[in-house]
C-alpha positions in Angstrom: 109.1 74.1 113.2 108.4 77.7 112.1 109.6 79.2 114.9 112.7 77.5 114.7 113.4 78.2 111.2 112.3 82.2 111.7 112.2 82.9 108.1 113.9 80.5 105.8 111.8 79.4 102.9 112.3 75.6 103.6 111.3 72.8 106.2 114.6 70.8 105.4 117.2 69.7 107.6 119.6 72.3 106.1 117.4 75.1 107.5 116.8 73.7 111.0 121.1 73.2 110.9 121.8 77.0 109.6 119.5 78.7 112.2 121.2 76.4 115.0 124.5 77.4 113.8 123.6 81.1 113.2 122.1 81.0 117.2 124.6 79.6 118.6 127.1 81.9 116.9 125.3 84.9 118.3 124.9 83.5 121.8 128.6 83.1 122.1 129.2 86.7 121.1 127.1 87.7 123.6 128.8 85.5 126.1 131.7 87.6 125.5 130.2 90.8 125.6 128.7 89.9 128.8 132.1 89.0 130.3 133.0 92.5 129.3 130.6 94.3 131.0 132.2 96.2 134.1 135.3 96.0 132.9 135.3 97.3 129.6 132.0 98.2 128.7 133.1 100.0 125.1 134.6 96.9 123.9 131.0 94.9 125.6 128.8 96.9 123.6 131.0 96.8 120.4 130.5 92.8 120.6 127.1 93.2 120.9 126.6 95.4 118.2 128.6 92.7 115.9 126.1 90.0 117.7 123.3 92.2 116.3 124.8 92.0 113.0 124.9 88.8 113.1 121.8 88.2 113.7 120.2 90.4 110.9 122.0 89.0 108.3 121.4 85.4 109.0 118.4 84.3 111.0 118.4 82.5 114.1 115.2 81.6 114.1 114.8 84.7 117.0 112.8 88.4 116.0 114.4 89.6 119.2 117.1 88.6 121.5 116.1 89.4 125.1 119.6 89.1 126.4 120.9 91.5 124.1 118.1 94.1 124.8 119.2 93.9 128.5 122.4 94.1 128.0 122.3 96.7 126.4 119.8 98.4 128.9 122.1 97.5 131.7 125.4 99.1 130.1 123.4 102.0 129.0 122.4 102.5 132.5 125.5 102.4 134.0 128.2 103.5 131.6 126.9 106.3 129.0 128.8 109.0 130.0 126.8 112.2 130.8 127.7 115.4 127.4 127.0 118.5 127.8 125.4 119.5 124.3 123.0 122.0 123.7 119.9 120.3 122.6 118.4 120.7 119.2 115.6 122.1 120.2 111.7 121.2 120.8 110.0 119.4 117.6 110.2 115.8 116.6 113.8 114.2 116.1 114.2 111.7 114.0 117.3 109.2 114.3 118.6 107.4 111.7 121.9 105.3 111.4 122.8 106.6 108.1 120.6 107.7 105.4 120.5 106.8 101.7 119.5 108.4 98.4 117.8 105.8 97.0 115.8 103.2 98.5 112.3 103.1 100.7 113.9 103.7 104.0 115.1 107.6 103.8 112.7 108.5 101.3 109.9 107.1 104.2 111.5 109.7 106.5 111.7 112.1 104.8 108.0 111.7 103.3 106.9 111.5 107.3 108.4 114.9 107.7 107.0 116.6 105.0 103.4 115.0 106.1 103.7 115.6 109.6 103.7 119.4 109.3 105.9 120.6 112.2 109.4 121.2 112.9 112.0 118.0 112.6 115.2 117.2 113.4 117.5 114.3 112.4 120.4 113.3 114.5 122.4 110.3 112.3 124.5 108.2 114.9 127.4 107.0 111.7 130.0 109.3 111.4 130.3 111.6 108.5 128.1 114.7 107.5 127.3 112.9 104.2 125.3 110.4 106.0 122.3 112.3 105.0 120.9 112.6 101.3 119.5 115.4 99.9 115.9 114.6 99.4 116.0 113.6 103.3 118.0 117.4 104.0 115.6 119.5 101.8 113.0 117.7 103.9 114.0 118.9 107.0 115.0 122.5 105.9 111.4 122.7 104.9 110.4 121.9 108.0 112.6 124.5 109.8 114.4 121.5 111.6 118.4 120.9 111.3 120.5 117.5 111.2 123.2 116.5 112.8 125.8 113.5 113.6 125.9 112.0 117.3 129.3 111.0 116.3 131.6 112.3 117.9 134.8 109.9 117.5 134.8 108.9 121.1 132.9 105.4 120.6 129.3 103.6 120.8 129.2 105.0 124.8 130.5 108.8 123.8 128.1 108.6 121.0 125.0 107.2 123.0 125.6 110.3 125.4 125.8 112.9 122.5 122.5 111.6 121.3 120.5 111.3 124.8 122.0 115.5 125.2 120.7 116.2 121.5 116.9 115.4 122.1 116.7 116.2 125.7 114.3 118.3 124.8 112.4 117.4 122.1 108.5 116.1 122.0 109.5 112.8 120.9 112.1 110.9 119.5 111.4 108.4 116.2 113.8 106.1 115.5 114.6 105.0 112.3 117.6 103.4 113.0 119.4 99.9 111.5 118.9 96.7 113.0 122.7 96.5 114.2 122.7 100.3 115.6 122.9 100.1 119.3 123.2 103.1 119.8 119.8 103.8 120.9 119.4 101.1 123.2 122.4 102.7 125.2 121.0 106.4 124.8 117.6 105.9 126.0 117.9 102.7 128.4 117.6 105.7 131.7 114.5 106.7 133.1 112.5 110.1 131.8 113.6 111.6 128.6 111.2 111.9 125.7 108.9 109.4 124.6 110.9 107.1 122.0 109.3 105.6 119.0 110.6 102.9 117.1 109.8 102.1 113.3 110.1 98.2 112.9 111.1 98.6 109.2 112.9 95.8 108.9 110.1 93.4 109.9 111.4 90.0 108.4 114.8 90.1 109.9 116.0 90.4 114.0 115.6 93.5 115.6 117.6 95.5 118.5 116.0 98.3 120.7 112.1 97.7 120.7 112.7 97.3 124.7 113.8 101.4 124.9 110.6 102.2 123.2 107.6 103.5 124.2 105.8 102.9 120.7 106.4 100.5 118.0 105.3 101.2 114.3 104.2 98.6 111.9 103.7 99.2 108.5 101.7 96.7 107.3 100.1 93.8 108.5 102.7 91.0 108.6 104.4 93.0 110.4 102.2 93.9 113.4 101.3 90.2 113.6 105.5 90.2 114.1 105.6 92.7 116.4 102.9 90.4 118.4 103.5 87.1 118.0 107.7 86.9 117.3 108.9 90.2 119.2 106.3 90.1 122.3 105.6 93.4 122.0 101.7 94.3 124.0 99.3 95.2 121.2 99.0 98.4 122.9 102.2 99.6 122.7 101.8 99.1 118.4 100.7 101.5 116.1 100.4 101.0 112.2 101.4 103.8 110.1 101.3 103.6 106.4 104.4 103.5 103.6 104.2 107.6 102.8 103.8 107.6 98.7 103.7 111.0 97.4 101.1 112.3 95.0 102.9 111.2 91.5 104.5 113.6 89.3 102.5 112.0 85.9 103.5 115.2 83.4 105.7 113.2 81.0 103.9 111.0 78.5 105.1 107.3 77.9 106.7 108.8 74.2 108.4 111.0 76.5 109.2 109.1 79.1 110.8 106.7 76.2 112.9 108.7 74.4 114.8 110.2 77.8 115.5 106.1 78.2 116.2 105.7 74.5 113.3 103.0 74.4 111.3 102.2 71.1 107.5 103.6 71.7 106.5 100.1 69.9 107.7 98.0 72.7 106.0 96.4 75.1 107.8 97.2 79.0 107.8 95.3 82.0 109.7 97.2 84.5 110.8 95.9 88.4 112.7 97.8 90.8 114.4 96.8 94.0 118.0 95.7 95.6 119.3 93.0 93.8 119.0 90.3 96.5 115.2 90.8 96.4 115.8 88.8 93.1 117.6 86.1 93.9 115.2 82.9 94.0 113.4 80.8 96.9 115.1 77.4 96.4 112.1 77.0 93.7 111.8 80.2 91.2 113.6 83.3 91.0 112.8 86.4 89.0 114.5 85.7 85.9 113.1 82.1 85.5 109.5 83.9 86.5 109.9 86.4 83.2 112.1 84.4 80.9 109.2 82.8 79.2 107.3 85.8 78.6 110.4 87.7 76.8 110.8 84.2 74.8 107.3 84.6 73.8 107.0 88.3 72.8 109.9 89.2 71.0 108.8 93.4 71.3 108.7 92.7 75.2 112.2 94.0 76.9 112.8 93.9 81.1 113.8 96.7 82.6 115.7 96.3 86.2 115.9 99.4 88.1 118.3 98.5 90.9 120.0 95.3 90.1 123.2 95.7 87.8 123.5 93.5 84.5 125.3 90.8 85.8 123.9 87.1 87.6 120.9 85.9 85.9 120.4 89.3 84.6 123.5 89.0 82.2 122.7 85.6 81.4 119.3 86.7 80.1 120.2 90.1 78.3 122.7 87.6 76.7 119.4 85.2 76.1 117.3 88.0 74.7 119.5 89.5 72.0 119.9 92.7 74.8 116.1 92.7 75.9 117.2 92.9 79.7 118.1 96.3 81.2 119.2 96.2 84.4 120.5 100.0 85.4 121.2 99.8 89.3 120.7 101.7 91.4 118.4 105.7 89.5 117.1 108.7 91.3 114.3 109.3 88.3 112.1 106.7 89.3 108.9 108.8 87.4 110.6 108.3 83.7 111.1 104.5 84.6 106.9 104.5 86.1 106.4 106.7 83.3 108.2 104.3 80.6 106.2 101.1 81.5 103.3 99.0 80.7 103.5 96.5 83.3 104.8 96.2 86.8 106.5 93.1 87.5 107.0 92.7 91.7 110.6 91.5 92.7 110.8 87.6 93.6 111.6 86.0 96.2 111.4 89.0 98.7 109.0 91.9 97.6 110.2 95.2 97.4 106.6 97.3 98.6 107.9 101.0 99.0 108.5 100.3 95.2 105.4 98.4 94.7 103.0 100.9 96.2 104.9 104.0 93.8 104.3 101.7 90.8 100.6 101.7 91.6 100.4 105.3 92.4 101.6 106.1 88.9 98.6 103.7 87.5 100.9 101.0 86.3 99.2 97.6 86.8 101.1 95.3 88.8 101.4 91.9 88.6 102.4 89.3 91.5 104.1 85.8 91.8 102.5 84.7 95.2 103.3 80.9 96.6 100.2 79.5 98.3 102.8 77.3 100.3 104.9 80.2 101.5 105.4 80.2 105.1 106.7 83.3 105.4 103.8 86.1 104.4 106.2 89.0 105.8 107.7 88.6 102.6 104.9 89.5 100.8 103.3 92.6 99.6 100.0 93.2 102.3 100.0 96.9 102.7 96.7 98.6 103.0 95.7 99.7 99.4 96.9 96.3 97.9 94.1 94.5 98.6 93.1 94.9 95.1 97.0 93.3 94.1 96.9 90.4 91.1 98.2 87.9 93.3 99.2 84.6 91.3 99.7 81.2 93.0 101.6 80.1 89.8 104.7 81.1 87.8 102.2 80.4 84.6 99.5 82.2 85.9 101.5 85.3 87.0 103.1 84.9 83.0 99.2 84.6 81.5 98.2 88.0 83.2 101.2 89.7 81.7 100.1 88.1 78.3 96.5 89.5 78.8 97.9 93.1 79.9 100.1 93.3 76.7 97.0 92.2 74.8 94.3 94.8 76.4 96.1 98.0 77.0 92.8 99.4 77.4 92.1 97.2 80.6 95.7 97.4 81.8 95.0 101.0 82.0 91.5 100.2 83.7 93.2 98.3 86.2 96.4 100.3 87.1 94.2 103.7 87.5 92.0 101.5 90.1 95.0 100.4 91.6 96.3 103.8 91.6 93.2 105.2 93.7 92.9 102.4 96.4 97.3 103.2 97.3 97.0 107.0 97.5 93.4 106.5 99.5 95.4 104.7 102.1 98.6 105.9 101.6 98.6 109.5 100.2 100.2 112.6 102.0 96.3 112.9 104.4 96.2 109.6 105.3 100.2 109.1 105.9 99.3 113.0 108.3 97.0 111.6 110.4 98.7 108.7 111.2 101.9 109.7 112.0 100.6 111.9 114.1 98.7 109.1 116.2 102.4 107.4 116.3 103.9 110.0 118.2 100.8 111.8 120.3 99.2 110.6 123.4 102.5 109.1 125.0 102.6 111.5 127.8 105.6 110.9 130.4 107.8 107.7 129.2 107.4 104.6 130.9 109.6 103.3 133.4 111.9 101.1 132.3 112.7 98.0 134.6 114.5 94.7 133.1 115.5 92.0 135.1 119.6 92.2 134.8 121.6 90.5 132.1 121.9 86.5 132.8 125.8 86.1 132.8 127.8 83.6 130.4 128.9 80.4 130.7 131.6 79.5 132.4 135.0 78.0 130.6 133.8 80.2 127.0 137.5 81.3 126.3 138.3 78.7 123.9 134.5 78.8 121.7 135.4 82.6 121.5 139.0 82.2 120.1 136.8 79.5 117.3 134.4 82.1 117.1 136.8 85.0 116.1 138.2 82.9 113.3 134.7 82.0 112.2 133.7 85.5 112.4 136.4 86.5 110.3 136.2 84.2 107.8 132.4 84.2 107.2 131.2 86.5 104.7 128.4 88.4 106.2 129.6 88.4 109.9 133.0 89.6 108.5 131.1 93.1 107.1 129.1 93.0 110.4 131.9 93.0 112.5 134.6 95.4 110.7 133.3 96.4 107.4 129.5 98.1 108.0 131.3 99.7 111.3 135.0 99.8 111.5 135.1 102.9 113.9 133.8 100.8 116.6 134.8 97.3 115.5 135.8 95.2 118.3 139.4 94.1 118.8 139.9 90.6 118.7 143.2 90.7 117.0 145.3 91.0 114.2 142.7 90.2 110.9 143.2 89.1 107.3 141.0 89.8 104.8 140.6 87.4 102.2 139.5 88.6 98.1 139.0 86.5 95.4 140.6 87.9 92.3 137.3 87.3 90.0 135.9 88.9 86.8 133.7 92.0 88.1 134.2 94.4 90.9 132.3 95.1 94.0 132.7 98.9 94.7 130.8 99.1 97.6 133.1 96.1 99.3 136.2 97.8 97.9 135.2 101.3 99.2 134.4 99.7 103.0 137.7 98.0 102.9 139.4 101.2 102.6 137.6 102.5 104.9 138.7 99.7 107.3 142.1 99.7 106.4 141.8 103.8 107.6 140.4 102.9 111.1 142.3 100.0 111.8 146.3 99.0 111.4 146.3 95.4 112.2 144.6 94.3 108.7 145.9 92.6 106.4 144.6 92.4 103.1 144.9 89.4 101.1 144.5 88.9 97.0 143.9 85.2 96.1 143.9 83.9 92.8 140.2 82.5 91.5 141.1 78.3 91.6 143.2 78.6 94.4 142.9 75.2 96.5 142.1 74.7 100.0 145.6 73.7 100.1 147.3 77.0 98.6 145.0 79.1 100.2 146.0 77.7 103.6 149.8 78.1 102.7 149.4 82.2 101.6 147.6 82.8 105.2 149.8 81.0 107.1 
């Protein structure tokens, strides 16, 4: 039953139905793409990349999909047109998809350059020169490295080819890349070349490409036993490396730290930071249920969200409170926030470590809601350095340990400076050097890369795909999979509408990819709907 369900945080009959309906929507993406290949191999790939996207954002059940990795392989073999580009040089070359400025996955690059101690590069394969932040660019400038974009407006094939001429010679290549980007299994599918290196970290949701690499790194321990177990990777070909965490900056004082945040130095501060869907509950709990009590209880105790805007259950509880919820999005001065605090409060239902493990470096005591039953442990925090982690199997008991912090500031202090020492022990700037530099040493020449040949599709698929384009289309997630996250290579399955609900709010980042879609593509329609339009209405404006 597990392995069907992947990681869904229920048994019930639901689950088993999603991840059959999610699979079998996958497989018959790929079923086109495979009858693609040979004949158009830029639209093949383009379908597999939406299949990939797919896949990430709603599990099958599936870690890896061997089909699509040999795919992939096979197209990359064959097709990636040969560009002559001089190389960037020797060093390490890091590839990412895109990078952001806040978040754990640039700042973990560009932490691994700054320990690693030699000269990087970073090739991005989205198009755009802002794809790369600035912490991640001062990173590489102080490395003596450059960064570049393997875009170069010609396609997933023209792009694959810039990036295999970009790193020809370089020690090894680390990728860092999405788990829709496909561009790397296309690049590096060929014999020779530079050892590759993947970074698996994503490891709770499907990943593409761990068949082009030489290495895979883990890091943390749920997610090796993925790598094993779920992905097939050998256990030799897995390294562990840990979450980089900087030495903390720790010069403001909490009065300080306070009045830049216009906080009260009397109150009492629980702080959590992470994405908002981190929050949003298992089926049981969610966040806001797991700290309402406590704000109800202490009426000096306010919630500060760093990441999720005020708006959901956040909204409903700074309405609750009298205004005792802030919830900020998205910041870039994480140290006032650490700084700020009294109490760390970990994200529920899916922990958010990168954030976890900076918490704890800056002494903060950090409390955990833990389900005994949980069948998924890959959602939970198990990084080296945590071992010493408050780990509660109830929504009481995690609320009773916050109580106790507010009520003995001299053991919180005890217990976040112990905490402190056992993350920057395993994870500090010497021990993240040594073992990034075990990732990428010792590969010698690449290993050959042989794969049996794509299986090909079933026969009498044209009508399923036709369904399949209209469910595509009209299914949140596979709709910014296919157009939205990538519209310069979106495939082309005909003229599209795109469906918004005229609601209170706004979603900038879906408005900004839509014009962005709109700019690639001229057969979109977009189409405003009224909120409580019927079925009936809605069918009569898209017809």
């Amino acid at each position: 039953a597990s392995d069907q369900l992947g990681l869904h945080l229920s048994l019930g009959p639901a689950s088993v139905a999603r991840t059959t309906t999610y699979r079998g929507r996958v497989d018959g993406l790929l079923d086109r793409a495979m009858a693609l290949v040979g004949q158009d191999d830029e639209e093949a790939v383009r379908w597999a990349r939406v299949a990939a996207d797919v896949a990430w954002h709603h599990h099958t059940g599936r870690f890896v999909t061997p089909f699509l990795e040999e795919l992939l392989i096979d197209v990359g073999r064959s097709a990636v047109p040969s560009v002559d580009l001089p190389s960037g040089g020797g060093g390490i070359v890091h590839v990412l998809t895109e990078g952001y400025a806040t978040g754990g996955h640039t700042r973990l690059v560009a932490r691994w350059i700054d320990a690693q101690g030699s000269v990087a590069h970073v090739v991005h394969t989205s198009p755009g020169a802002g794809r790369i932040p600035e912490l991640l660019a001062d990173s590489v400038a102080r490395s003596g490295g450059s960064s570049i974009g393997a875009d170069g407006g010609g396609g997933l094939l023209h792009t694959a080819g810039r990036l295999r001429s970009l790193v020809v010679d370089a020690e090894a290549v680390v990728l860092h890349t999405h788990p829709w980007d496909v561009v790397p299994s296309l690049a590096f599918a060929h014999d020779g070349g530079p050892p590759v290196v993947m970074v698996a970290h994503t490891d709770n949701v499907h990943l593409v490409g761990h068949e082009i690499a030489d290495r895979l790194v883990t890091l943390r321990r749920a997610a090796t036993e993925v790598a094993s177990t779920r992905r097939g990777i050998p256990p030799e070909r897995i390294v562990e490396v840990p979450i980089p965490v900087p030495d903390p900056e720790r010069e403001r004082s909490r009065a300080q730290a306070r009045a830049e945040l216009g906080l009260d130095d009397d109150l009492e501060v629980i702080l959590t930071v992470g994405p908002y869907y981190k929050y949003i509950g298992d089926g049981v709990i969610d966040f806001v249920d797991l700290v309402e009590p406590i704000l109800r209880d202490r009426p000096r105790a306010v919630l500060v969200a760093v990441g999720p805007p005020l708006h959901g259950r956040f909204e409903e509880l700074h309405q609750m409170t009298g205004g005792r919820v802030i919830a900020c999005g998205p910041r870039l001065d994480l140290a006032t926030f650490f700084a700020a605090a009294d109490v760390y409060v970990e994200s529920h239902a899916i922990t958010g470590i990168t954030a976890t493990l900076e918490a704890a470096s800056h002494g903060l005591p950090v409390v955990t809601f833990t389900p005994p039953d949980r069948l998924v442990p890959v959602l939970d925090s198990d990084s080296p350095g945590l071992d010493g982690l408050s780990r509660h199997p109830t929504p009481e008991a995690a609320q009773a340990d916050v109580h106790q912090l507010f009520d003995d500031p001299a053991a919180a202090v005890a217990r976040g400076e112990a905490l402190a020492g056992d993350v920057m022990a395993a994870h500090g700037p010497a021990a993240v050097a040594a073992a990034s530099s075990a990732a990428v040493s010792g590969l010698g020449p690449p290993r050959v890369r042989a794969h049996e040949p794509a299986r090909q599709g079933d026969e009498g698929e044209q009508e399923r795909h036709r369904q399949l384009h209209f469910d595509l289309a009209g299914h949140r997630d596979g709709l910014r999979g296919s157009l939205l996250r990538a519209p310069h290579v979106a495939p082309t399955p005909g003229p599209i509408s795109v469906v918004l609900l005229d609601r209170a709010g706004r979603d900038d980042e879906l408005v900004a990819r839509i014009a962005e879609l709109l700019r690639w593509r001229a057969d979109v329609e977009v189409v405003l709907v009224r909120s409580g339009t019927s079925t009936a209405d809605l069918g009569r404006t898209l017809s």
